[in-house]
MMTF fields as JSON, N, C-alpha, C and O atoms, coordinates in Angstrom:
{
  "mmtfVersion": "1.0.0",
  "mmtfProducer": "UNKNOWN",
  "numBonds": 459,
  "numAtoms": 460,
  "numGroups": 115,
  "numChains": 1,
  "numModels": 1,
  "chainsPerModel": [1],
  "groupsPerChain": [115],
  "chainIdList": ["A"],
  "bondAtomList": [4, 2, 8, 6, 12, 10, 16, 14, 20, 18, 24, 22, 28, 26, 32, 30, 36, 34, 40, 38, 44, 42, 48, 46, 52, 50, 56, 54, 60, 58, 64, 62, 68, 66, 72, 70, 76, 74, 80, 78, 84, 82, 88, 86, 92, 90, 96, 94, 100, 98, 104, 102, 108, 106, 112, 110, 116, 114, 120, 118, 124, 122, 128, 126, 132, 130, 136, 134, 140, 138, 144, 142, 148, 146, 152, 150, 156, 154, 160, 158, 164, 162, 168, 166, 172, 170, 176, 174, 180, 178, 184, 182, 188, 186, 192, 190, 196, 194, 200, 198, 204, 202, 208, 206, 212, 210, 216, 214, 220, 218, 224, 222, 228, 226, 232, 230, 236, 234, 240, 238, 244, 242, 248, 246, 252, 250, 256, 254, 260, 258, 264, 262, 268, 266, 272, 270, 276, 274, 280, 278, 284, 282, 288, 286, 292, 290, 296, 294, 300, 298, 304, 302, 308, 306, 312, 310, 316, 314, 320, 318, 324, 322, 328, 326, 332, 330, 336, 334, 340, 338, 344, 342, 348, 346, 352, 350, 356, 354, 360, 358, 364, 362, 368, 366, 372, 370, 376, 374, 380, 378, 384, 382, 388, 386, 392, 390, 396, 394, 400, 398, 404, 402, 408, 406, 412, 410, 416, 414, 420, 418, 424, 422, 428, 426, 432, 430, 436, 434, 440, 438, 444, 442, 448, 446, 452, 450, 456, 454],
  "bondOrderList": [1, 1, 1, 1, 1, 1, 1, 1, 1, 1, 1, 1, 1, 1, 1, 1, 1, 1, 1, 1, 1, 1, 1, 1, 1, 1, 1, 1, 1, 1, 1, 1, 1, 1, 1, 1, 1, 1, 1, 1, 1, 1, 1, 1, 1, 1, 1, 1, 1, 1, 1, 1, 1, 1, 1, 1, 1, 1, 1, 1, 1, 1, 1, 1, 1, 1, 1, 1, 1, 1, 1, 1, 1, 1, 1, 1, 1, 1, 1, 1, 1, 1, 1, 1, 1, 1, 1, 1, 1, 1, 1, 1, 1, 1, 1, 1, 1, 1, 1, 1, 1, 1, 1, 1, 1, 1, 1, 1, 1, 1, 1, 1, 1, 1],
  "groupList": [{"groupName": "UNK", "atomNameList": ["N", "CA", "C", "O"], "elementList": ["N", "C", "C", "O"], "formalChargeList": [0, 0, 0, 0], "bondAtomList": [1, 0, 2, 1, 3, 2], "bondOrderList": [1, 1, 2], "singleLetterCode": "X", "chemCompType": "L-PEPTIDE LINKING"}],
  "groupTypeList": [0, 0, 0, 0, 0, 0, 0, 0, 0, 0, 0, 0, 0, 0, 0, 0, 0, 0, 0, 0, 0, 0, 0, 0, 0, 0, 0, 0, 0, 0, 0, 0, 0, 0, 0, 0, 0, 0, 0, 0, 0, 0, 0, 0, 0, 0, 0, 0, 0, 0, 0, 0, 0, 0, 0, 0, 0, 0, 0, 0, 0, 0, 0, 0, 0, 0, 0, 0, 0, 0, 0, 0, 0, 0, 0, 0, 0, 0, 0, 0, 0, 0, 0, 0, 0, 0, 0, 0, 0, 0, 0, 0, 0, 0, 0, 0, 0, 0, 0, 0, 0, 0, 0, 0, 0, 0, 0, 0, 0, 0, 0, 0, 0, 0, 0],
  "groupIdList": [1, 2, 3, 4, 5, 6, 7, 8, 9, 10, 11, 12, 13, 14, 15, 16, 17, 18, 19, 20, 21, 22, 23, 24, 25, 26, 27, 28, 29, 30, 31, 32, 33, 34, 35, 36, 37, 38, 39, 40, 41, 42, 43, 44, 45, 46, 47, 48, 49, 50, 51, 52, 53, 54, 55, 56, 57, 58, 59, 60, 61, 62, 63, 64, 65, 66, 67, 68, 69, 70, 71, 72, 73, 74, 75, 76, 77, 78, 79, 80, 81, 82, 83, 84, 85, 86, 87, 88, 89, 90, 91, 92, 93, 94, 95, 96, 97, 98, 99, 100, 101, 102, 103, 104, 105, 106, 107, 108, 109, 110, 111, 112, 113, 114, 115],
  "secStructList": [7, 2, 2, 2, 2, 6, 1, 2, 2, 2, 2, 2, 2, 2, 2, 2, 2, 2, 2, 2, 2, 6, 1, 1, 1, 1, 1, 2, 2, 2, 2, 2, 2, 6, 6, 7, 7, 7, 7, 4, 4, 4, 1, 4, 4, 4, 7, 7, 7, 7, 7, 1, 7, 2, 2, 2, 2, 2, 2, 2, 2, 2, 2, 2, 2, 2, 2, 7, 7, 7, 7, 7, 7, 7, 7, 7, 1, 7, 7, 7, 7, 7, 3, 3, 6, 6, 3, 3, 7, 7, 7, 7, 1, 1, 7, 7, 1, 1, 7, 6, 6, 1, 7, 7, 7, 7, 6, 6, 6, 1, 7, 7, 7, 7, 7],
  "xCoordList": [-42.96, -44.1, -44.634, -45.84, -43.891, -44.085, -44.784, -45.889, -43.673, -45.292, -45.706, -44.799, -46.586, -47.665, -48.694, -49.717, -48.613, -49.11, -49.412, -50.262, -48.966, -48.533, -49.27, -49.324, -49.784, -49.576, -51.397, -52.31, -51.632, -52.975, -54.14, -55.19, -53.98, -54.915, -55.585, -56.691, -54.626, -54.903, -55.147, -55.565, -54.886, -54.743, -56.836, -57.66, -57.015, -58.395, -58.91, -59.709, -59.112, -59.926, -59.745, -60.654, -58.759, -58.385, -59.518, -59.573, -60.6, -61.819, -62.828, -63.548, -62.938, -63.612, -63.682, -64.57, -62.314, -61.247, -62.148, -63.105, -61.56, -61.711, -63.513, -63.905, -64.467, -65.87, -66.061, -66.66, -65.616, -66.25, -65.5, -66.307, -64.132, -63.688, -64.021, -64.737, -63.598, -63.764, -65.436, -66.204, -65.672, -66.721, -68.161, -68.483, -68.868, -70.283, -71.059, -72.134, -70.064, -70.456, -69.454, -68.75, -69.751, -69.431, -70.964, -71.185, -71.862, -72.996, -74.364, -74.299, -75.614, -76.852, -76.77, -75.873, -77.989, -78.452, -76.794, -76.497, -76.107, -74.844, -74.216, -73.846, -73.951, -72.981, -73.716, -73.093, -74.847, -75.812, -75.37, -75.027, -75.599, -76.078, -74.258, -73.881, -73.384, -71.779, -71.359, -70.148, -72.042, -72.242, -70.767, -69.92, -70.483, -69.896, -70.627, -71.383, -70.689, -71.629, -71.283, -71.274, -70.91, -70.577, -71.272, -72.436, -70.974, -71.607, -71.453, -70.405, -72.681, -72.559, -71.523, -71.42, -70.666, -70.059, -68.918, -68.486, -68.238, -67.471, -67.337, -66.257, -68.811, -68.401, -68.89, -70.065, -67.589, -67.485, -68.436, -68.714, -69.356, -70.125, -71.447, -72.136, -71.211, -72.478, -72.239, -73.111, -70.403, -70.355, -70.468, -70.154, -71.057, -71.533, -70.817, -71.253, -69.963, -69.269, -70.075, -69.85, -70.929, -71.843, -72.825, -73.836, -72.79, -73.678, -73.344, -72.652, -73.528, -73.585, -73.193, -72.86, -73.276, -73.386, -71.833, -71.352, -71.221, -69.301, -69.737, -68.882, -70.215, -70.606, -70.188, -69.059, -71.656, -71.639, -70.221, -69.498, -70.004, -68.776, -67.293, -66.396, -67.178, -65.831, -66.263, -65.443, -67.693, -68.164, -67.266, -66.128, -68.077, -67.656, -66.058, -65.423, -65.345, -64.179, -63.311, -62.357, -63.993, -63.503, -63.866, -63.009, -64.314, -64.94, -64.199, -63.7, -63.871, -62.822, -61.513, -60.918, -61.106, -59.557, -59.157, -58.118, -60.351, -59.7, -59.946, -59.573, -60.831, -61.15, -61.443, -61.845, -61.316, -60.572, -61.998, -62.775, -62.263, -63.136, -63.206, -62.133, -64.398, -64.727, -64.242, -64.518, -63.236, -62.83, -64.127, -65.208, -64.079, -64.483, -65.045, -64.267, -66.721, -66.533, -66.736, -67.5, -65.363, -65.4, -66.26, -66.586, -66.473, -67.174, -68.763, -69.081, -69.306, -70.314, -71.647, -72.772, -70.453, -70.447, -69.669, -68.627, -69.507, -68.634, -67.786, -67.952, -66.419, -65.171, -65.055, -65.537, -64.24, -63.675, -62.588, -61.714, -62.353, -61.686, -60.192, -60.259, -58.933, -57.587, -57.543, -57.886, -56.962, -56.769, -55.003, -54.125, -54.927, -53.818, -52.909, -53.303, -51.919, -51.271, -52.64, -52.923, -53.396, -54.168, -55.491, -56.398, -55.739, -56.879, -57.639, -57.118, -59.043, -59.87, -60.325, -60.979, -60.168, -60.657, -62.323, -62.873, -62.913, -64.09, -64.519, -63.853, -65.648, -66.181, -67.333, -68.41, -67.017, -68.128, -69.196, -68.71, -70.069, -70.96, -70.429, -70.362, -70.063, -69.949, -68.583, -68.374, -67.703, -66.739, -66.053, -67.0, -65.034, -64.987, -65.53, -65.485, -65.917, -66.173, -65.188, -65.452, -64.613, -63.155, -62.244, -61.977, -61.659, -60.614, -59.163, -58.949, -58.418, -57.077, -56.149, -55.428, -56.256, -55.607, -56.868, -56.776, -57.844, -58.556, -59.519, -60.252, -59.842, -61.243, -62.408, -62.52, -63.231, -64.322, -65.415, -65.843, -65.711, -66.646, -67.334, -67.731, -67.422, -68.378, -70.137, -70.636, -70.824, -72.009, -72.577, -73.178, -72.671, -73.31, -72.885, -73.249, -71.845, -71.381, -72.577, -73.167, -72.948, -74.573, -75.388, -75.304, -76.061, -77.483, -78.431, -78.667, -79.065, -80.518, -81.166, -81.172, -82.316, -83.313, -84.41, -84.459, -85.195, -86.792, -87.2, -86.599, -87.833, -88.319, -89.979, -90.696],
  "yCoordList": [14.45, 14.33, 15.703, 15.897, 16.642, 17.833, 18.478, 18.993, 18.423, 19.099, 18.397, 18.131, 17.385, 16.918, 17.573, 17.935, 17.766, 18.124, 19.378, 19.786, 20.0, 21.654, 21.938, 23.082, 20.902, 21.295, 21.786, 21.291, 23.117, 23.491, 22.742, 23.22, 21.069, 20.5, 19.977, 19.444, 20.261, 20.052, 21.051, 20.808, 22.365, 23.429, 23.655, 23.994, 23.478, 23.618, 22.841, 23.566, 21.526, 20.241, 20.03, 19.379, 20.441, 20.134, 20.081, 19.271, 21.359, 21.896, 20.403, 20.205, 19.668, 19.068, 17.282, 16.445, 17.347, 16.033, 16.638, 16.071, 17.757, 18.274, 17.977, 17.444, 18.602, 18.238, 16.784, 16.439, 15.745, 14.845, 13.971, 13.19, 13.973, 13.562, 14.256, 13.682, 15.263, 16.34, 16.638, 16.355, 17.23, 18.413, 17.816, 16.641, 18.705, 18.714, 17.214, 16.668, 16.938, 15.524, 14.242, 13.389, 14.559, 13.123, 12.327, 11.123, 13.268, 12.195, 12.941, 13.993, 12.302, 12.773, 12.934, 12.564, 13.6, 13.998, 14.408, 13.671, 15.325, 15.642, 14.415, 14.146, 13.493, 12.478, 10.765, 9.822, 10.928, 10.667, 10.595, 9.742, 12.18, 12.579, 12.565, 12.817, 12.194, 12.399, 10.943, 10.731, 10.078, 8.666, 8.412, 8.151, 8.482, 8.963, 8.636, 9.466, 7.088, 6.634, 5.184, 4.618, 4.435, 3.528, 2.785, 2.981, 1.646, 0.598, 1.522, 2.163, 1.702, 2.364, 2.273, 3.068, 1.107, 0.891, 1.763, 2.394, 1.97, 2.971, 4.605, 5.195, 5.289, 5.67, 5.838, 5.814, 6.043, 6.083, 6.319, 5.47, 7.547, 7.734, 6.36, 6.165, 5.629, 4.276, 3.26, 2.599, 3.135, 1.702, 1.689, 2.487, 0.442, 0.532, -1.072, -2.039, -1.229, -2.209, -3.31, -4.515, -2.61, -3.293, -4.221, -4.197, -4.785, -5.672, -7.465, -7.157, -8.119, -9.363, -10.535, -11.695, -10.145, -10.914, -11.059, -10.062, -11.95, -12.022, -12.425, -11.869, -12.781, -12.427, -11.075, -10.63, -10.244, -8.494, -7.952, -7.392, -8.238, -7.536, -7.814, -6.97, -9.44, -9.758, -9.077, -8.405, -9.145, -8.457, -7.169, -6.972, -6.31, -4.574, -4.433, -3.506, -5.605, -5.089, -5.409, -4.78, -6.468, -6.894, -5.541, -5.402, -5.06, -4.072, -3.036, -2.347, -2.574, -1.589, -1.788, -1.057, -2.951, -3.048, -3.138, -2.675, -4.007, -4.203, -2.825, -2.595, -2.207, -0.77, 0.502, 1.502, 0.626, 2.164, 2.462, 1.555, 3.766, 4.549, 5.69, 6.294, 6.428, 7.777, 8.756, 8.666, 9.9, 10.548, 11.378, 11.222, 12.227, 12.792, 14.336, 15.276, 14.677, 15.802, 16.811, 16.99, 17.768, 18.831, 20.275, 21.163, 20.034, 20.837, 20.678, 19.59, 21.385, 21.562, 22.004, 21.579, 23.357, 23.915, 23.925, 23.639, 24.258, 23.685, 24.488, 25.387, 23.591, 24.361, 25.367, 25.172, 26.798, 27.037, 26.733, 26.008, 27.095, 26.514, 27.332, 28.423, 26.731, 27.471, 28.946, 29.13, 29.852, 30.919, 30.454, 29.896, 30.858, 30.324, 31.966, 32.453, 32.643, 33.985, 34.783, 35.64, 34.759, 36.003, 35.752, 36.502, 34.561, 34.265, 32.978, 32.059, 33.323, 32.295, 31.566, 32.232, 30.322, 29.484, 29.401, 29.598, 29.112, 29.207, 27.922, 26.941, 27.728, 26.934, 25.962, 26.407, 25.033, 23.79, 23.035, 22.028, 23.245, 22.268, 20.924, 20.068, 20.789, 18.922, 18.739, 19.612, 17.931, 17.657, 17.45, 17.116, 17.481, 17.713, 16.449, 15.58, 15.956, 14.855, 13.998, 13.111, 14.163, 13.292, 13.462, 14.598, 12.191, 11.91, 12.363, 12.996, 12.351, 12.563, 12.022, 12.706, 10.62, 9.74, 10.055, 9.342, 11.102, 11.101, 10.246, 10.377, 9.171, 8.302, 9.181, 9.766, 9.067, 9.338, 8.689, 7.54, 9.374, 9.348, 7.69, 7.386, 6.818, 6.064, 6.438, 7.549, 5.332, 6.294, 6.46, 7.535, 5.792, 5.634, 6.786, 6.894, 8.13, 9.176, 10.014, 10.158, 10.366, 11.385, 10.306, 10.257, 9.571, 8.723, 9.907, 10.87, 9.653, 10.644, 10.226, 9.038, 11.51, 11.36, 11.591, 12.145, 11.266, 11.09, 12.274, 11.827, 13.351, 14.137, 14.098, 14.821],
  "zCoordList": [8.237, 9.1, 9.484, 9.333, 9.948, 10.081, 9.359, 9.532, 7.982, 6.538, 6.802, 7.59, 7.0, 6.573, 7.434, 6.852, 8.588, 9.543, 9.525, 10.316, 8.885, 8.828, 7.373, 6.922, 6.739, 5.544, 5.303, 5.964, 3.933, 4.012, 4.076, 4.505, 3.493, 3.59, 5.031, 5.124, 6.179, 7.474, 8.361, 9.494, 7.888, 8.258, 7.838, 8.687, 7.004, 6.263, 6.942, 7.535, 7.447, 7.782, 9.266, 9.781, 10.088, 11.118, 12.26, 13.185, 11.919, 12.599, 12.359, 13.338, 11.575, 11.422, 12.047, 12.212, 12.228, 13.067, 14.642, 15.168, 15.051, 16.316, 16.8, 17.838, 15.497, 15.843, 15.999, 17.018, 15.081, 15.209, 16.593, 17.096, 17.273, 18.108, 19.46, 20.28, 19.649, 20.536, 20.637, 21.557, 19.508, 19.824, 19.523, 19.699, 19.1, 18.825, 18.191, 18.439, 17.387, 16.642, 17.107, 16.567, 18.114, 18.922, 19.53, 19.4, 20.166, 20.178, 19.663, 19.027, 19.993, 19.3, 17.643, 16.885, 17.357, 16.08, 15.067, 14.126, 15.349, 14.557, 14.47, 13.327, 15.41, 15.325, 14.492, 14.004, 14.605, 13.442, 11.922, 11.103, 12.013, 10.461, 9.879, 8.734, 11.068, 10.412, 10.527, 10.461, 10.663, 11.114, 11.549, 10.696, 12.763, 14.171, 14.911, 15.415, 15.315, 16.551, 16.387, 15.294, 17.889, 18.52, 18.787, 18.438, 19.477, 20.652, 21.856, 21.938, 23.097, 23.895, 24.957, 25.891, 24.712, 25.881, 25.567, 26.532, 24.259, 24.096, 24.697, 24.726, 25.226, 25.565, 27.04, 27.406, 27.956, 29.234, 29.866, 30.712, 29.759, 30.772, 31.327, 32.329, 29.894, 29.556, 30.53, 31.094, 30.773, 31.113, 32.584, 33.467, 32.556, 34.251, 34.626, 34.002, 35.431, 35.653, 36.689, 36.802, 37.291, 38.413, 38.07, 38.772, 37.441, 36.8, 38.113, 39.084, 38.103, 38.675, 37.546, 37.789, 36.756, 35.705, 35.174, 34.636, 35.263, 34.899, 33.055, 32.366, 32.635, 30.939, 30.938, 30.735, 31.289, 30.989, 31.18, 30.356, 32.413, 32.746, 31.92, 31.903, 31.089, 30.146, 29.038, 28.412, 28.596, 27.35, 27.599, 27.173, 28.419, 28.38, 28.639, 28.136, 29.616, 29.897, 28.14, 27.68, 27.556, 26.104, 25.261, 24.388, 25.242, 23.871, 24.56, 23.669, 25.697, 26.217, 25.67, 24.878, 26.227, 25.825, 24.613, 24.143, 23.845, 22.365, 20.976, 19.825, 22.074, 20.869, 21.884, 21.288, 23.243, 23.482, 24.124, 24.424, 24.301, 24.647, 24.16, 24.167, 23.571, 23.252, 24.615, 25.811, 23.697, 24.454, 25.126, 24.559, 26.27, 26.778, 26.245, 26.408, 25.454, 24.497, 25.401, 26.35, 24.566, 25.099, 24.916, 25.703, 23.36, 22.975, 22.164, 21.685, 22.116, 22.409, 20.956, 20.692, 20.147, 18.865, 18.269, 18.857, 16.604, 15.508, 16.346, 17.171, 15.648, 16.281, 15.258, 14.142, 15.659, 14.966, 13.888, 14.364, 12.458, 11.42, 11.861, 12.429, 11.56, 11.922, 10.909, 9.741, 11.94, 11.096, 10.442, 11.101, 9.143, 8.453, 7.974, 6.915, 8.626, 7.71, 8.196, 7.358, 9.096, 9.055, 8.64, 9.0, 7.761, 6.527, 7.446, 8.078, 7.237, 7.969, 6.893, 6.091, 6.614, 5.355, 5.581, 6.665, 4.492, 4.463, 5.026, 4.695, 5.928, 6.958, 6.063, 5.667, 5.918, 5.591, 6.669, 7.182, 6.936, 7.93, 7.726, 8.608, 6.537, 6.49, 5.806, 4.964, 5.931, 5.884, 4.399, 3.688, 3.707, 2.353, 1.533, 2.404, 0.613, -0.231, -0.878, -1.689, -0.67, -1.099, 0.088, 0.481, 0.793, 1.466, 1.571, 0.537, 2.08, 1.638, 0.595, -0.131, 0.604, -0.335, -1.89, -2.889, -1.802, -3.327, -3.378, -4.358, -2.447, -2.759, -2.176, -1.099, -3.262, -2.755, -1.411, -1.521, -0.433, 0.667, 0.456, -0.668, 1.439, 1.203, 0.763, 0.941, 0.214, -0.359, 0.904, 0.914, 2.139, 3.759, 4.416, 5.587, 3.691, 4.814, 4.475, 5.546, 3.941, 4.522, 3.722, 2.495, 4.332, 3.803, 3.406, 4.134, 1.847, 1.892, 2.505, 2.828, 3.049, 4.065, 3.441, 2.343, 3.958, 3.334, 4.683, 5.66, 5.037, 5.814, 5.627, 6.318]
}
């Protein structure tokens, strides 16, 4: 477990776990285009318990319990990538194209855009 954790392919990618949970691409336009985006009740600051309505309120307390809440983002800009022996790996805006287990990206992780 340790290597695995330790190991370069996480050491390289780790920055990119951190943006989309933590940091910058957790909401708006980045969390968009990294399609990283919820039902609003996920995250915390949305849910408003005051409603009158005992529906609204089993709904939201249901979509809480059974799937969690978006942590709280901390950051703001890309994280920095781990320095590894001294050596800063080279920084990707977007996340690698192939998975860990080798499958390729769904075709829905960057949709083309028409501008």
């Amino acid at each position: 477990q340790r290597q695995a954790l330790e190991s370069d392919y996480v050491n390289n990618n780790l920055h990119h776990w951190i943006d989309l949970i933590f940091g910058f691409k957790q909401s708006g336009t980045a969390a968009a285009d990294a399609v990283n985006v919820f039902h609003p009740y996920f995250y915390g600051d949305n849910v408003d318990l005051s409603s009158k309505d005992p529906l609204i309120q089993s709904t939201i307390r249901g979509f809480v319990s059974n799937f969690g809440q978006v942590p709280k983002q901390l950051f703001h800009k890309p994280h920095p990538a781990r320095t590894v022996q001294g050596k800063l790996p080279p920084r990707k805006d977007t996340a690698p194209s192939v998975t860990s287990v080798g499958h390729a990206k769904p075709f829905f992780y960057q949709p083309d855009r028409k501008s």
